[in-house]
C-alpha positions as CSV (number, residue, x, y, z in Angstrom):
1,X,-42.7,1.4,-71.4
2,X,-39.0,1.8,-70.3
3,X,-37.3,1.9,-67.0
4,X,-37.2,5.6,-66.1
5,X,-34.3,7.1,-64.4
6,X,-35.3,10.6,-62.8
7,X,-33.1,13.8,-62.0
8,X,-34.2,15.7,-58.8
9,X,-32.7,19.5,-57.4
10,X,-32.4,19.0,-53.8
11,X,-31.7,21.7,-51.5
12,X,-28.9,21.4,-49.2
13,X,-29.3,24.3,-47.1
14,X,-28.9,24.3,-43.2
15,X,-28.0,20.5,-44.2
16,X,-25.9,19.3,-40.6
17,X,-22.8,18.0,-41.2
18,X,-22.2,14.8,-40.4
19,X,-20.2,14.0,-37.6
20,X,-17.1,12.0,-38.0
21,X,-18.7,9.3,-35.0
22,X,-21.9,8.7,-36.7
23,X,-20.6,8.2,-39.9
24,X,-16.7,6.7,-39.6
25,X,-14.8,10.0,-40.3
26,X,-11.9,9.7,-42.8
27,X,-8.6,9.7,-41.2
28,X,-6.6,13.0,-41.3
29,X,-4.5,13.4,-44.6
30,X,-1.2,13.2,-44.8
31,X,1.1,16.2,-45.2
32,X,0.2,18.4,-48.3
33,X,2.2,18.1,-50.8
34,X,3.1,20.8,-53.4
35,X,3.2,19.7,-57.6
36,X,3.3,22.0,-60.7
37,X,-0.1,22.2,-63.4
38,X,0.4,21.4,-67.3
39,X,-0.5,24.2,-69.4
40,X,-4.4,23.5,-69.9
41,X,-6.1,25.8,-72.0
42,X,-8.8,28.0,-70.8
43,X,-8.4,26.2,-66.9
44,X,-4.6,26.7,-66.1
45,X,-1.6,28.1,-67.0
46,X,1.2,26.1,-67.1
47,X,3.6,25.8,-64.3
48,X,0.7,26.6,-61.9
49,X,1.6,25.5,-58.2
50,X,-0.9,23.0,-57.0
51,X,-1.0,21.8,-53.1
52,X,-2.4,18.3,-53.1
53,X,-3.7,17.8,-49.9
54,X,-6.0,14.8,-50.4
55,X,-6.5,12.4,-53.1
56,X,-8.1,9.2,-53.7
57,X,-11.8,10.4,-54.0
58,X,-14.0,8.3,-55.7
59,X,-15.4,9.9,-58.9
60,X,-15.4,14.1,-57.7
61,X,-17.6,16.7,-59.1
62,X,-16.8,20.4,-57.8
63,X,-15.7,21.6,-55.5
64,X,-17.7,24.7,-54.0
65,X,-16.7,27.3,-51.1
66,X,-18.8,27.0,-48.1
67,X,-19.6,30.3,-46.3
68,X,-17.5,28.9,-43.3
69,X,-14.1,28.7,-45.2
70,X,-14.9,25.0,-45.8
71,X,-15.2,23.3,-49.3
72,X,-17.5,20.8,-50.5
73,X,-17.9,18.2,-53.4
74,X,-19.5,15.0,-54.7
75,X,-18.6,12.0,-54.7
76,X,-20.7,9.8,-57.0
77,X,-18.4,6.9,-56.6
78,X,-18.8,6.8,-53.1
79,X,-22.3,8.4,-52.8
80,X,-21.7,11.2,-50.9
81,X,-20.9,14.9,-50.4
82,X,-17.4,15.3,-49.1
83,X,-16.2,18.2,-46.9
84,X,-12.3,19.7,-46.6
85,X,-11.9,22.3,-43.5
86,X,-9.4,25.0,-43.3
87,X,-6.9,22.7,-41.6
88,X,-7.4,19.7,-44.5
89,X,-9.4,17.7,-42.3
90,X,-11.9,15.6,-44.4
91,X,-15.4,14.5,-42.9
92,X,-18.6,13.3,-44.8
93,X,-21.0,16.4,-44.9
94,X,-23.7,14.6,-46.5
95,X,-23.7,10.4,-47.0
96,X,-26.6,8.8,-49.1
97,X,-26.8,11.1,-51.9
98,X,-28.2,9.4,-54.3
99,X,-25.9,9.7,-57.4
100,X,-25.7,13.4,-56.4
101,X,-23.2,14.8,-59.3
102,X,-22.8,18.7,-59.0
103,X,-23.1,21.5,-56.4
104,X,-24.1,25.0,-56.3
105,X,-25.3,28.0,-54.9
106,X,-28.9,29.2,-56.2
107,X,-29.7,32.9,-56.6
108,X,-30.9,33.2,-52.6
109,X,-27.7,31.6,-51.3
110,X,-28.7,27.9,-50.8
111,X,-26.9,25.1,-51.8
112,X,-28.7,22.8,-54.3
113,X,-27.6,19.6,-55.7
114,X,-28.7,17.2,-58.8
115,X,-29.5,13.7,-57.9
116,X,-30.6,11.2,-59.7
117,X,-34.5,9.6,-58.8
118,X,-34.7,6.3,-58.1
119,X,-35.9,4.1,-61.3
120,X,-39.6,3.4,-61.8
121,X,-41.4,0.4,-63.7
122,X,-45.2,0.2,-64.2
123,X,-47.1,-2.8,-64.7
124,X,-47.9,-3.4,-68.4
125,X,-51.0,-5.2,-70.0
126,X,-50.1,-8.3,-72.6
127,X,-52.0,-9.4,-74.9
128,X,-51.9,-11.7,-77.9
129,X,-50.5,-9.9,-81.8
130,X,-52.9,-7.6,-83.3
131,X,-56.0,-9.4,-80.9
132,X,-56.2,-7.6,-77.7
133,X,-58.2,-3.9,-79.1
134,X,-57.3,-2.2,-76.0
135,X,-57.1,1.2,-75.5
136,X,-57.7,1.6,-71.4
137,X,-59.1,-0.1,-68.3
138,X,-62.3,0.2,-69.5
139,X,-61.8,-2.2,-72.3
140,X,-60.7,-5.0,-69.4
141,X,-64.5,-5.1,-69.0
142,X,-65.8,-9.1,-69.1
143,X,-62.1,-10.3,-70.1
144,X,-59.8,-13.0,-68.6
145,X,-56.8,-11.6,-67.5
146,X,-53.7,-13.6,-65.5
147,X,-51.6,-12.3,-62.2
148,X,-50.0,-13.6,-59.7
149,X,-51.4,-13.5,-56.6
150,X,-50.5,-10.9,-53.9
151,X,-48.2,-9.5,-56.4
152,X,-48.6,-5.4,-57.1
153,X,-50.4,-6.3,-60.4
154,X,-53.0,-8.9,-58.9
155,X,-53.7,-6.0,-55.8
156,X,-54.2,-3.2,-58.8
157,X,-56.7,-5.4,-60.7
158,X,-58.7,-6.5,-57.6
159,X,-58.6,-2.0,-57.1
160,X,-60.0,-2.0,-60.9
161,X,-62.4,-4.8,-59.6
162,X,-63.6,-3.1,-57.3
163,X,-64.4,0.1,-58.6
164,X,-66.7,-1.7,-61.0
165,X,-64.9,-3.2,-63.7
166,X,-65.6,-6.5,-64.4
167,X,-62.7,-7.9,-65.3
168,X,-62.6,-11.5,-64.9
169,X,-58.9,-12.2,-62.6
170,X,-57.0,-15.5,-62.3
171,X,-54.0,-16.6,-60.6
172,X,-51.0,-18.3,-62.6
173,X,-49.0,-21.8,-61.2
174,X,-46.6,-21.0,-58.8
175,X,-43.0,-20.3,-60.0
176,X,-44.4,-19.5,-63.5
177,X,-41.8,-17.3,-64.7
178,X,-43.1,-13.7,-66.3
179,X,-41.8,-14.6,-69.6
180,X,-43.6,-17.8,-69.6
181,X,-46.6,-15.8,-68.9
182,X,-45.8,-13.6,-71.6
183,X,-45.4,-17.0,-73.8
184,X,-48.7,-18.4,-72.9
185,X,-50.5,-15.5,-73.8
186,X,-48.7,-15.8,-77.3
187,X,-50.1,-19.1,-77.7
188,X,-53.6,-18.3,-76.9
189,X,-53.1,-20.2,-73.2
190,X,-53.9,-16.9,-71.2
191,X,-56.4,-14.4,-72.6
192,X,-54.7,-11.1,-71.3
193,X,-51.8,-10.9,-68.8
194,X,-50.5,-8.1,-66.7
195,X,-46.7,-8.3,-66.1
196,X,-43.7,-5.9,-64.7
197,X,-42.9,-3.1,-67.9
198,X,-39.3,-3.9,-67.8
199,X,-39.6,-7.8,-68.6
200,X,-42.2,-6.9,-71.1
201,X,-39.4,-4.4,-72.6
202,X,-36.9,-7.1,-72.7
203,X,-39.5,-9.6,-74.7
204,X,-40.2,-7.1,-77.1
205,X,-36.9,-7.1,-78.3
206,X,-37.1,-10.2,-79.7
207,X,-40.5,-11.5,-79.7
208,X,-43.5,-10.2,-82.2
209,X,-46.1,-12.2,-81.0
210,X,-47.9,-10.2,-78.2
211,X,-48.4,-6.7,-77.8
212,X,-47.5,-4.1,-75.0
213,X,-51.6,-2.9,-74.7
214,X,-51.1,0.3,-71.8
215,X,-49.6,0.6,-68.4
216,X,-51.9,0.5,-65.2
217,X,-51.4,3.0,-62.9
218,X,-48.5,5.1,-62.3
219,X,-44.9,4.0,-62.4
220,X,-43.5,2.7,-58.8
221,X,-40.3,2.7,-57.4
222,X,-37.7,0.6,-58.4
223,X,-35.0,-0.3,-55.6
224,X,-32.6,-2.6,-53.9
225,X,-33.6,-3.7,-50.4
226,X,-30.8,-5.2,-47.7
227,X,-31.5,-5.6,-44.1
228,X,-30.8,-3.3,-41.8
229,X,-28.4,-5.0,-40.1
230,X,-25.7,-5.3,-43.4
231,X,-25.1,-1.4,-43.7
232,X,-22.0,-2.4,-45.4
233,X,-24.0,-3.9,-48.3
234,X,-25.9,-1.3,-48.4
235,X,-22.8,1.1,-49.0
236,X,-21.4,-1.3,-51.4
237,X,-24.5,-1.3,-53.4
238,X,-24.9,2.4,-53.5
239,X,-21.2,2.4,-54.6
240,X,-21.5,0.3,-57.4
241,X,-24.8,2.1,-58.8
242,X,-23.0,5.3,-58.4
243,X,-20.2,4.3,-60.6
244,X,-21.2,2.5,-62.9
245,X,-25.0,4.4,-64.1
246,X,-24.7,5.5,-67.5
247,X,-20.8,4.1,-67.8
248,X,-19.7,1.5,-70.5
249,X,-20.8,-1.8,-68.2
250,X,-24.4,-0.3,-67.5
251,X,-25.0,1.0,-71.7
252,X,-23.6,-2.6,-72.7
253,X,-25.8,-4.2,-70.7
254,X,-28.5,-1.8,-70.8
255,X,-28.3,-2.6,-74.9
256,X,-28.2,-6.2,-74.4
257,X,-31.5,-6.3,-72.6
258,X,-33.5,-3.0,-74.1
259,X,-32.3,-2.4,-77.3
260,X,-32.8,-2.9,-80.8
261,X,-35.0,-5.7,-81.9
262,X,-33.6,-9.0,-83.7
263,X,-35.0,-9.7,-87.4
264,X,-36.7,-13.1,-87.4
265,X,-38.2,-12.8,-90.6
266,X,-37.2,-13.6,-94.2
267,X,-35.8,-10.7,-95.7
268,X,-35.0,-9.2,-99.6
269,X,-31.7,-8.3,-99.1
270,X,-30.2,-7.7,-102.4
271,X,-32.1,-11.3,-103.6
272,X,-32.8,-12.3,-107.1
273,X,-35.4,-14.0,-108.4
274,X,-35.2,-18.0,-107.6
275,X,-32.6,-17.3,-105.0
276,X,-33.2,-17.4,-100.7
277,X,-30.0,-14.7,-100.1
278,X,-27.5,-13.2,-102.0
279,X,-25.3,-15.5,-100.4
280,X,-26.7,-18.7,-101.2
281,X,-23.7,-20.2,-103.6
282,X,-21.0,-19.6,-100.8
283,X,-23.5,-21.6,-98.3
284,X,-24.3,-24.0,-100.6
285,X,-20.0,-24.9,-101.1
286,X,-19.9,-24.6,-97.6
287,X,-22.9,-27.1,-96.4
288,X,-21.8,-29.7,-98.8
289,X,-18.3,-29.8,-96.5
290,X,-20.0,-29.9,-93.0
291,X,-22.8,-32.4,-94.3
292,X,-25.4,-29.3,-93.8
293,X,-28.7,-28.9,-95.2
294,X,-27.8,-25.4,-96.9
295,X,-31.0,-23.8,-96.8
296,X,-31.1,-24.4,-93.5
297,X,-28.3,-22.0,-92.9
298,X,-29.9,-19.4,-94.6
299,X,-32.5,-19.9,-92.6
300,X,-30.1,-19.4,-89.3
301,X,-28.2,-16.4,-91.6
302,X,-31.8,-14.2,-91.5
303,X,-32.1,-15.1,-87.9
304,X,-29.1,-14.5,-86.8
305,X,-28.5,-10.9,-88.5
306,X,-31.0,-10.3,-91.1
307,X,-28.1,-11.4,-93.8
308,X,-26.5,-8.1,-93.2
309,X,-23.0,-9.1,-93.4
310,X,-21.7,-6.0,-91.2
311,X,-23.4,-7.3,-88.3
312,X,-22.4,-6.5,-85.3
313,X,-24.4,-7.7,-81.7
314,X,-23.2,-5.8,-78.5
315,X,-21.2,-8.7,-77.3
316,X,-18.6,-8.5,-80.1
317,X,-19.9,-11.5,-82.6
318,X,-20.3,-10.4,-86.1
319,X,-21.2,-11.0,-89.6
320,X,-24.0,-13.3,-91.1
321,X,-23.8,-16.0,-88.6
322,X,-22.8,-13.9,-85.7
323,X,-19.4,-15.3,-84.8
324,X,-17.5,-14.4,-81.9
325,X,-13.9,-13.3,-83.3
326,X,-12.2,-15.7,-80.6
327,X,-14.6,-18.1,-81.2
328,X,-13.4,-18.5,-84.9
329,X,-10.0,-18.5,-83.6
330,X,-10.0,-21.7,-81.9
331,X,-11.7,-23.1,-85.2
332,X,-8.8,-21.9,-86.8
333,X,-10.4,-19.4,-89.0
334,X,-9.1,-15.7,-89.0
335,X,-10.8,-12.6,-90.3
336,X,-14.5,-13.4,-89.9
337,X,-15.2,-9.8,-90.9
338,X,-15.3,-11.5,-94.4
339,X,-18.6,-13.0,-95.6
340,X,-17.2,-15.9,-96.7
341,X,-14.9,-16.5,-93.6
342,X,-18.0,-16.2,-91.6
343,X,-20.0,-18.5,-93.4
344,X,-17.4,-21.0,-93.3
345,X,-16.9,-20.3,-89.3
346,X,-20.7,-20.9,-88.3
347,X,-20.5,-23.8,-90.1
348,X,-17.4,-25.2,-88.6
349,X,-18.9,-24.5,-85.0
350,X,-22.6,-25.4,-85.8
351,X,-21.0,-29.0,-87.2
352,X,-18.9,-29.0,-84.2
353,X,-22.0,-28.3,-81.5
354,X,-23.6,-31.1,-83.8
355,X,-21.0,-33.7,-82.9
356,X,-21.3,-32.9,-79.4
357,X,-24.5,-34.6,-79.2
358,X,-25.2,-38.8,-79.6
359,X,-25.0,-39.9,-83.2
360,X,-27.8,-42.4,-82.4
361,X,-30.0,-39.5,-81.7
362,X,-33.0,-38.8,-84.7
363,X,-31.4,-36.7,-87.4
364,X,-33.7,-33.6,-87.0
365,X,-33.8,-33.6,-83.3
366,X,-29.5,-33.8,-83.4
367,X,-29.8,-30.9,-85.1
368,X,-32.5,-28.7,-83.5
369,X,-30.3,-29.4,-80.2
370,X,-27.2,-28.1,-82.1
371,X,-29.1,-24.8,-83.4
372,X,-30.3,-24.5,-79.5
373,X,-26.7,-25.0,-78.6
374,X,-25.4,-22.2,-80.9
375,X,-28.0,-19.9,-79.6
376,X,-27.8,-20.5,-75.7
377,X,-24.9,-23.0,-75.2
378,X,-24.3,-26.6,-75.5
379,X,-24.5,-26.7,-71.3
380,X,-27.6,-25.1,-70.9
381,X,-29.0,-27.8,-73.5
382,X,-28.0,-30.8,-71.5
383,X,-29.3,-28.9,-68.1
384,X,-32.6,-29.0,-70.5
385,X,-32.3,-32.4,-71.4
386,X,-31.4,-34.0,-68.0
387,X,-35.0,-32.0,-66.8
388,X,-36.8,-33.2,-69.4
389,X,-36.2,-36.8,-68.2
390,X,-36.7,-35.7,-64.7
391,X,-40.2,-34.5,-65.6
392,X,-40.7,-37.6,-67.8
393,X,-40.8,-36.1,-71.4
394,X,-38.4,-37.3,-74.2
395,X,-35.0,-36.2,-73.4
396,X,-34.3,-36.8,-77.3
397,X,-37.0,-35.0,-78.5
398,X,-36.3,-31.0,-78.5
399,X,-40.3,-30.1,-80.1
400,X,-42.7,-30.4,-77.1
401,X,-39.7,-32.2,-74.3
402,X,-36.8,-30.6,-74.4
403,X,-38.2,-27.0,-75.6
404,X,-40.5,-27.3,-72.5
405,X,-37.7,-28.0,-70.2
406,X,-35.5,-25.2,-71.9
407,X,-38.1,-22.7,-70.4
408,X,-38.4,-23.9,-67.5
409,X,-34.6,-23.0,-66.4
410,X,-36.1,-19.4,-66.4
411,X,-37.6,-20.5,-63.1
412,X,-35.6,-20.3,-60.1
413,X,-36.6,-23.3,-58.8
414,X,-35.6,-25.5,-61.4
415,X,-32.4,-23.1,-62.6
416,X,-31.0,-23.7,-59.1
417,X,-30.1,-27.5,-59.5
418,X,-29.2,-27.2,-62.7
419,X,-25.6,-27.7,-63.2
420,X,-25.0,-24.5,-65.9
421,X,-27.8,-22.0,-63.9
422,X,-30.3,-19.8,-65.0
423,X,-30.9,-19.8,-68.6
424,X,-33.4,-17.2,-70.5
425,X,-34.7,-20.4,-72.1
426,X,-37.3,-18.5,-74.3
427,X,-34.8,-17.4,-76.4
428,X,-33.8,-20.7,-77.4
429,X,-36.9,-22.0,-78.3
430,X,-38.0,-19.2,-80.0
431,X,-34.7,-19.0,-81.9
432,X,-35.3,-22.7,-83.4
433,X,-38.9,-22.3,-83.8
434,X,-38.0,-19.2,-86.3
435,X,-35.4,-21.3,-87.7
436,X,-37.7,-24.2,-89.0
437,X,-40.5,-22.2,-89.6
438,X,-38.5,-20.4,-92.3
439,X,-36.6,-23.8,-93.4
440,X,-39.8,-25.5,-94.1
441,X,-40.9,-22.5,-96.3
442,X,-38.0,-22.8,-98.7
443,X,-38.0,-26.5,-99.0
444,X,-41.8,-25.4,-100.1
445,X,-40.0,-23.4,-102.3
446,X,-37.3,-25.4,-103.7
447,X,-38.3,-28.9,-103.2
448,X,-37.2,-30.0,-106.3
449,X,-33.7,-29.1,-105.0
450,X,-31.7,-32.0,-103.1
451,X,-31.0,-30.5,-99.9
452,X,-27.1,-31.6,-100.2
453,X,-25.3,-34.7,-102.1
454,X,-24.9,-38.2,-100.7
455,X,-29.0,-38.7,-100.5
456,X,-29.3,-36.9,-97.3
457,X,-32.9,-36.6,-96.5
458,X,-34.5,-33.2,-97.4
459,X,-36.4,-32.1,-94.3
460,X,-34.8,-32.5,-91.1
């Protein structure tokens, strides 16, 4: 289930033009002016004379001859269909295009245009790894399943209701986030779960603990409401999707969110017998320096990037420990392309994070806060530690306090007041429950093996 963007051929034909008072006309241009055309191959010859009588357009497609003498073209940037007279006057001859990107004339004479449809999401059925066996509605027949009330999903269950399934609905807590509720039916809290498709996409990029079962219903729109009385906004919004769908800000962030999934498991890459990675003598030199457990690392190497040392995340970090270049810079370590410059440079920073936090602190929770740190920010883990004490758990704890305070700065309501904002707290908590799930498997492993020298305890 992805976020669907539509295209739709509208006819324009008999379509008013829009007078100059109702929508602000653009003021009349200023004298033409007269330039010569590059030679360009197959459009122009060289030393072409080109009139320029308007310019600053925002993002043109076209233009097209009107039957009236007039010409016509897009503007996606400004989301509209622009209009040039005989005598250069410019009006708007059709405004609210939505992302309309080309005109033409169809065989009968009428003016069409692409445009693209608004974006749809559907409402998407959760349920626990490998445990749900659904297949359809009919399968949400004497089951548990979690909405929130008043909500498009909780009205499309009570209309399954209804028609005779007997499905059996709850409500969830107010302010419960939808990737809490996502998280609860991991853990066996919630039976079944119904929550928007595109945070269930976003989960799934990371997460392999519930599954995606089928959609109810058909997708719905998916749009950006202002009030009536902010038409500015409105214009300023449509600008903004107009420029920037499909450009490099929407793909980046559109990869960030929905695209390939992280590898949290323990992989074979290129691994010999008795060994964790291929690189576990450069983190083993490496540990003993920063006073690391080194198969901890390794641990955070296969979470971070599956030990594929030509990592590289959307954001610009790369290598085995995913290190931002600049990052590594103000470590004063160059050329983190290099295995072993990486290594040494998530090192450096994880130790660094490390120190950030109260020596006095138990060993293994010091260090689960620095893992969390490295993963969502050294901020964002005090914001969970100063709610924590506000909601009387263990502020120096991070299993079962400071975890459960890292989600809740999902939640508005808490993310608000907290001094660094909104946090995707799953993430962390997820990212060090991987960690030491793994770690504690190879000191299974290897327990013979001291974890570092100086008779540093072996498990954190």
């Amino acid at each position: 289930m992805k976020i669907a963007v539509g295209i739709v051929c509208v006819c324009l034909a008999g379509a008013p033009p829009v007078s100059g008072q109702a929508r602000g006309q653009v003021p009349p241009p200023p004298p033409a002016t007269e330039t010569v055309a590059p030679d360009i191959p197959g459009v122009v010859k060289g030393g072409t004379k080109v009139i320029v009588i308007k310019d600053d357009f925002q993002g043109t497609e076209g233009p097209i001859a009107l039957p009236d003498g007039t010409v016509a073209f897009t503007e996606g940037g400004a989301n509209r269909i622009t209009r040039i007279d005989k005598d250069g006057k410019v009006s708007v001859y059709l405004d609210n295009t939505n992302g309309s990107n080309a005109l033409a004339f169809d065989s009968t004479g009428r003016l069409i245009t692409v445009q693209r449809g608004p974006a749809h999401v559907q409402i998407g059925v959760v349920a626990p790894k490998g445990r749900g066996n659904l297949r359809g509605v009919g399968d949400l027949a004497g089951r548990s399943i979690r909405a929130r009330r008043g909500t498009p999903p909780w009205r499309r269950l009570e209309r399954l209701r209804d028609e005779g399934i007997p499905l059996v609905l709850e409500d969830v807590q107010e302010g419960l986030a939808p990737e809490e509720i996502i998280a609860r039916v991991a853990d066996g809290t919630f039976e079944l779960a119904v929550v928007d498709s595109h945070v269930l996409d976003i989960e799934l990029t990371w997460r392999d603990d519930v599954d995606a079962a089928f959609p109810l219903g058909d997708p719905m729109p998916l749009v950006w409401a202002v009030r009536d009385s902010n038409p500015r906004l409105l214009a300023e919004v449509n600008r903004f999707l107009g420029e920037e769908y499909r450009g490099l800000f929407y793909n980046v962030i559109y990869n960030k969110y929905f695209g390939g999934r992280r590898i949290p498991g323990h992989g074979s890459r290129g691994t010999k017998a008795g060994e964790l990675s291929p690189w576990d003598e450069i983190v083993r030199r490496q540990a003993e320096k920063y006073d690391l457990d080194w198969r901890l690392i390794v641990s955070q190497i296969y979470q971070e990037s599956g030990a594929d040392p030509e990592a590289v995340s959307f954001a610009g970090a790369v290598g085995l420990l995913q290190v931002l270049p600049r990052t590594a810079e103000q470590l004063g370590i160059t050329g983190v392309e290099d295995p072993v410059k990486n290594i040494d440079a998530g090192m450096r920073y994880l130790a660094w994070l490390r120190e950030r936090f109260e020596d006095d602190l138990p060993v293994g929770d010091r260090m689960w806060f620095a893992l969390a740190s490295y993963n969502a920010g050294h901020g964002h883990v005090q914001d969970a530690r100063q709610l924590a004490a506000d909601q009387g758990w263990d502020p120096d704890r991070w299993f079962g306090n400071v975890e459960q305070a890292m989600l809740l700065l999902s939640d508005p309501q808490h993310a608000r007041t907290a001094q660094h904002g909104y946090c995707r707290g799953s993430e962390p908590v997820e990212y060090v429950r991987e960690i030491r799930v793994r770690y504690e498997a190879y000191l299974g492993t290897m327990a013979s093996e001291p974890a570092r020298r100086g008779g540093a305890p072996s498990r954190l």
